[in-house]
C-alpha positions in Angstrom: 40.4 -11.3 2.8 41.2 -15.2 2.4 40.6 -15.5 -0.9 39.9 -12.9 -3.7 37.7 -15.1 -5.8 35.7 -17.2 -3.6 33.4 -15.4 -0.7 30.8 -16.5 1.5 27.9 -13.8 0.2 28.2 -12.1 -3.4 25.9 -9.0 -3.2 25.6 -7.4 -7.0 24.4 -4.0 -6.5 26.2 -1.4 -4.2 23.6 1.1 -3.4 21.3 1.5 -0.2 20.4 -2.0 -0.2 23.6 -4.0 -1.0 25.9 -1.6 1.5 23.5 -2.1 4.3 22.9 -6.0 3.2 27.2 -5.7 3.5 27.2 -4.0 7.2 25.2 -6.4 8.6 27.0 -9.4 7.2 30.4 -7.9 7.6 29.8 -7.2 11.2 29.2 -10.7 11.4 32.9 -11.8 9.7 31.5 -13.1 6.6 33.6 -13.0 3.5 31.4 -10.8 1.7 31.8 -9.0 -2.4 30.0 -6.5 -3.5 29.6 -5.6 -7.3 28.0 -2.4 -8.1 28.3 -0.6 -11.8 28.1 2.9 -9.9 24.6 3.5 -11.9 21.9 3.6 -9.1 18.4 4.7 -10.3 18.4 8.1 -8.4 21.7 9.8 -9.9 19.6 13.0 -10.7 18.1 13.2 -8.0 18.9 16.0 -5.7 18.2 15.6 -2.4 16.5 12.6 -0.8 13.6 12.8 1.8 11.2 11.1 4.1 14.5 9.3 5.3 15.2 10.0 9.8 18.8 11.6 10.5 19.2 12.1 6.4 16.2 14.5 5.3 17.4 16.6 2.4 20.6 15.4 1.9 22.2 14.5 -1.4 21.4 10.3 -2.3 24.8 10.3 -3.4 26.4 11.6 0.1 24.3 9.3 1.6 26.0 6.6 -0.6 29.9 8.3 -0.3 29.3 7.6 3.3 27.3 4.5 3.5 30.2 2.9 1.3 33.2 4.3 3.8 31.4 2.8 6.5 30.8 -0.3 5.3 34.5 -1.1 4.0 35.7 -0.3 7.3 35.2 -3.7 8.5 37.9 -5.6 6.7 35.7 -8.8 5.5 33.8 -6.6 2.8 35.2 -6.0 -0.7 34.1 -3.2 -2.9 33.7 -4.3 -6.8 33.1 -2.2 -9.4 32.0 -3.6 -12.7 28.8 -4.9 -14.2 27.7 -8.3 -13.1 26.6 -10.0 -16.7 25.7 -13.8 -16.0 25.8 -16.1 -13.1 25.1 -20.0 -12.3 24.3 -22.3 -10.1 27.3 -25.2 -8.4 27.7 -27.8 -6.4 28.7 -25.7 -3.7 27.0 -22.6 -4.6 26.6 -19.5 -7.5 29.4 -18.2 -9.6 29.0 -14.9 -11.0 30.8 -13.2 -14.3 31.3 -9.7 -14.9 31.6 -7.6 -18.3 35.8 -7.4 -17.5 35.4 -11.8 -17.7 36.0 -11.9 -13.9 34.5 -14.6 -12.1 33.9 -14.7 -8.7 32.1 -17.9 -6.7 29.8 -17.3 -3.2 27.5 -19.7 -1.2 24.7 -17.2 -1.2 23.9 -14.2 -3.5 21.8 -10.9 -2.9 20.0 -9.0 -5.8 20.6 -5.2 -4.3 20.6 -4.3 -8.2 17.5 -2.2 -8.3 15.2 -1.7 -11.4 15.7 0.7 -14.8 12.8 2.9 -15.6 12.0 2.7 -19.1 11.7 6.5 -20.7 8.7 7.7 -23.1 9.4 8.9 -25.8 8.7 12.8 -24.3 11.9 15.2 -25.2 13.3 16.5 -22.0 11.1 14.0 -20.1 14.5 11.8 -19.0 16.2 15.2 -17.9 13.6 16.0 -15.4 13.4 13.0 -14.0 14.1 12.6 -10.2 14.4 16.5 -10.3 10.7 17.5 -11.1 9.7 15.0 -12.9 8.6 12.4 -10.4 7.8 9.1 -9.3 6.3 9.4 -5.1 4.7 12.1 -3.4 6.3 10.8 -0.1 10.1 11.5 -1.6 9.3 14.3 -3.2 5.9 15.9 -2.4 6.3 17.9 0.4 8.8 20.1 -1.6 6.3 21.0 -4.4 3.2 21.2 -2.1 0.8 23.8 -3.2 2.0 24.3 -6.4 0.9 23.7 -10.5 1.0 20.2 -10.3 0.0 17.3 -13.3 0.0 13.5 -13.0 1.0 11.9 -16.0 -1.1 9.0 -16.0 -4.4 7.5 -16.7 -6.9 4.9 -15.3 -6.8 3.4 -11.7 -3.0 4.4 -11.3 -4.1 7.6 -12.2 -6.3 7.9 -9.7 -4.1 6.8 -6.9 -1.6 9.0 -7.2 -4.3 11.9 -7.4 -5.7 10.9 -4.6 -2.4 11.2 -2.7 -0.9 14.3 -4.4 -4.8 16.3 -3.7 -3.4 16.1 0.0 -0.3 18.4 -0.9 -1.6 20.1 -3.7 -5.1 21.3 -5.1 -4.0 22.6 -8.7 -4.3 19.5 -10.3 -4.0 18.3 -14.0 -4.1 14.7 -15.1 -2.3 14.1 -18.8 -3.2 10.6 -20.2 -1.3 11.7 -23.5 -4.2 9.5 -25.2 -7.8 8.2 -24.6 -8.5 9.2 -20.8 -9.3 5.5 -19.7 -11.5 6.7 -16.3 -15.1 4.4 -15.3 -17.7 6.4 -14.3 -17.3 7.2 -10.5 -13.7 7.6 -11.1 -14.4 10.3 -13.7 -17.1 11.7 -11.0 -14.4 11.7 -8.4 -11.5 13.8 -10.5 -14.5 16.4 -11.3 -16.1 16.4 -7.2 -12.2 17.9 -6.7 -11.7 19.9 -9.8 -9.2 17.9 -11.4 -8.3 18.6 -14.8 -7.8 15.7 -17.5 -6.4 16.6 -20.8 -6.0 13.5 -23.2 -3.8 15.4 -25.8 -0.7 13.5 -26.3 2.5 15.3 -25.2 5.4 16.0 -27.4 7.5 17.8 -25.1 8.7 19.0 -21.3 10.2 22.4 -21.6 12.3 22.8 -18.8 15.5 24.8 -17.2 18.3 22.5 -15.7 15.8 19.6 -15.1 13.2 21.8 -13.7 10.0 21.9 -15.1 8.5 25.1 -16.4 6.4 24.1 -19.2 4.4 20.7 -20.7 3.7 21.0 -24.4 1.4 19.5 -26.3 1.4 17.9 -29.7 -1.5 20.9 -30.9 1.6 23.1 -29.4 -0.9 24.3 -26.8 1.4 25.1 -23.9 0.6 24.5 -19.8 2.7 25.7 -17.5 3.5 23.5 -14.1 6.1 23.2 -11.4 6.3 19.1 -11.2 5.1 16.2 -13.2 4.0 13.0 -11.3 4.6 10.4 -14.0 3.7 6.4 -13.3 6.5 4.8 -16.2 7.1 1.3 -16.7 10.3 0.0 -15.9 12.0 -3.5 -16.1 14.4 -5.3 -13.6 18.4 -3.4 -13.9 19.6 -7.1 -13.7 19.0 -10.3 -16.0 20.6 -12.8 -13.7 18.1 -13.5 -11.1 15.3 -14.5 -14.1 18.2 -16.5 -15.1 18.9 -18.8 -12.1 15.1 -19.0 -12.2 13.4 -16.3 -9.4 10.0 -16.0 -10.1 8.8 -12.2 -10.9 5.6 -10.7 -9.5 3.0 -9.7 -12.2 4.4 -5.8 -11.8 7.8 -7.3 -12.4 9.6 -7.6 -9.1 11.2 -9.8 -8.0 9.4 -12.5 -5.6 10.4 -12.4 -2.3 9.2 -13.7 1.7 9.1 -12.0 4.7 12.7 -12.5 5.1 13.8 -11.4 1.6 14.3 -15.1 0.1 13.4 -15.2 -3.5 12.2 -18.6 -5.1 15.7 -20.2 -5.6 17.5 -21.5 -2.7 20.5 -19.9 -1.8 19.3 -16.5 -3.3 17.9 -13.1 -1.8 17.0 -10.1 -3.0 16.2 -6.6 -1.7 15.4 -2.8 -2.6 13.4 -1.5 -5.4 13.6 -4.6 -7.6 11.7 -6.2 -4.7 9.4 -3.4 -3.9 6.4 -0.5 -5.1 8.5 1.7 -2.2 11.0 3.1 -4.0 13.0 4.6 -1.0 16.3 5.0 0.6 15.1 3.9 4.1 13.0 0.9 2.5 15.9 0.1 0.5 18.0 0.0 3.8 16.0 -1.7 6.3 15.3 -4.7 3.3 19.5 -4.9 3.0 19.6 -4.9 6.6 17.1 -8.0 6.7 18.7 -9.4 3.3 21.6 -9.5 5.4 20.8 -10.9 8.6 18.9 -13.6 6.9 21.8 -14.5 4.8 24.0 -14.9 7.7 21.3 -16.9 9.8 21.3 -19.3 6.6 25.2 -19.9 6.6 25.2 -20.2 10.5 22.5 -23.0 10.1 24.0 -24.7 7.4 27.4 -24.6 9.8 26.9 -24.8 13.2 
């Protein structure tokens, strides 16, 4: 490494994106900093799917390796710390971290993922990514066939319904509230003997993370083996608002076909990009992040 401060890519976030956004531009010779905090969104979870070569294994083997492999070529630096703000120069981005490091780059890439906001549910936050869940593509297949509700209500509701009814046909939707359902959509959960109960929940009972029980502000308990819940969350990073990236109406961040966000000079790639909340989406988008970063710089050079 020439110099431990300045770098030709900064990539803050160190997970599935960001390593693979680092292999493709380290194989390439490009000075390259990664900055990860070592918090990625799927901690809990226990084994990741729907991924070729990787089906059932831990996320964070995946990562353990992922990371080796990627500082084996020699022009990629591993950071850890928390990247706090970051701003724009004459010849490209500076970024701080909490520690009051600062580090300069001529391109940066978002890798940094998005923070799922918790309700309010007790136990609800230690089930999550365990049986409490988000996709039916990670993690359906595993709890096909059994007692299965969808915490949710209205049109998202109704989508992830209509994906779960594929895997499972003992089905409960909890809108914890008003069911907010049109007509036909109400028709629909009924013509496939979907249950709604609109009686807010006050807690998950549960054994390690695994579900066993919902229960219900009247105390009336249901028992179930997984919980599709559709949460809010908001982007794990403040920066790329910041330097000015325009966010999509759901809140991620806007991107092209070739993972550019609004501002020049700046990508972004991974969940805070994307509804597919995978490893292998995460992966191929670094991959691309990557690539396209280094086809920038060899334009700007050559």
């Amino acid at each position: 490494m020439k110099d431990d401060k300045n770098f030709d890519v900064i990539i803050i976030g160190g997970s599935y994106a960001g390593l693979s956004a680092a292999m493709a531009l380290g194989r390439s010779l490009r000075q390259v900093l990664i900055i990860d905090s070592g918090l990625p969104c799927n901690r809990q979870t226990p084994h990741s799917h729907n991924f070729i070569t990787h089906d059932g294994e831990k996320p964070s083997v995946i990562a353990k390796k992922a990371k080796e492999e990627v500082l084996n070529y020699p022009t990629v630096r591993f950071q850890k710390g928390l990247a706090v703000s970051g701003k724009k120069t004459s010849n490209g981005f500076e970024i701080n971290t909490e520690n009051g490091e600062l580090f300069s780059a001529k391109k940066l890439i978002f890798a940094t993922g998005v923070e799922d906001i918790m309700p309010g549910i007790q136990g609800f936050s230690a089930c999550w990514g365990i049986s409490v869940i988000h996709c039916p593509y990670c993690h359906g297949y595993e709890f096909r066939g059994k007692r299965t509700a969808i915490m949710a209500n209205g049109d998202r509701a109704l989508h992830l319904v209509s994906l779960v009814n594929n895997l499972s046909t003992d089905l409960t939707v909890l809108t914890s509230g008003e069911a907010n359902f049109s007509v036909e959509q109400a028709a629909k959960l009924k013509k496939h003997g979907v249950t709604v109960i609109d009686e807010p929940i006050s807690k998950i009972q549960h054994k390690n993370g695994w579900v066993e029980k919902v229960i219900f502000k009247d105390n009336k308990a249901i028992a179930f083996d997984a919980v599709y819940a559709a949460i809010p969350f908001r982007q794990h990073s403040s920066i790329p608002v910041e330097l000015g990236c325009d966010l999509t109406e759901q809140g991620h961040i806007v991107v092209d076909n070739f993972q550019k966000t609004t501002i020049k000079g700046v990508f972004a790639c991974g969940d805070n990009t994307s509804m597919m909340r995978s490893v292998s989406n995460a992966v191929a988008a670094g991959n691309l992040a990557g690539a396209m970063v280094n086809k920038e710089l060899v334009e700007e050079n050559f």
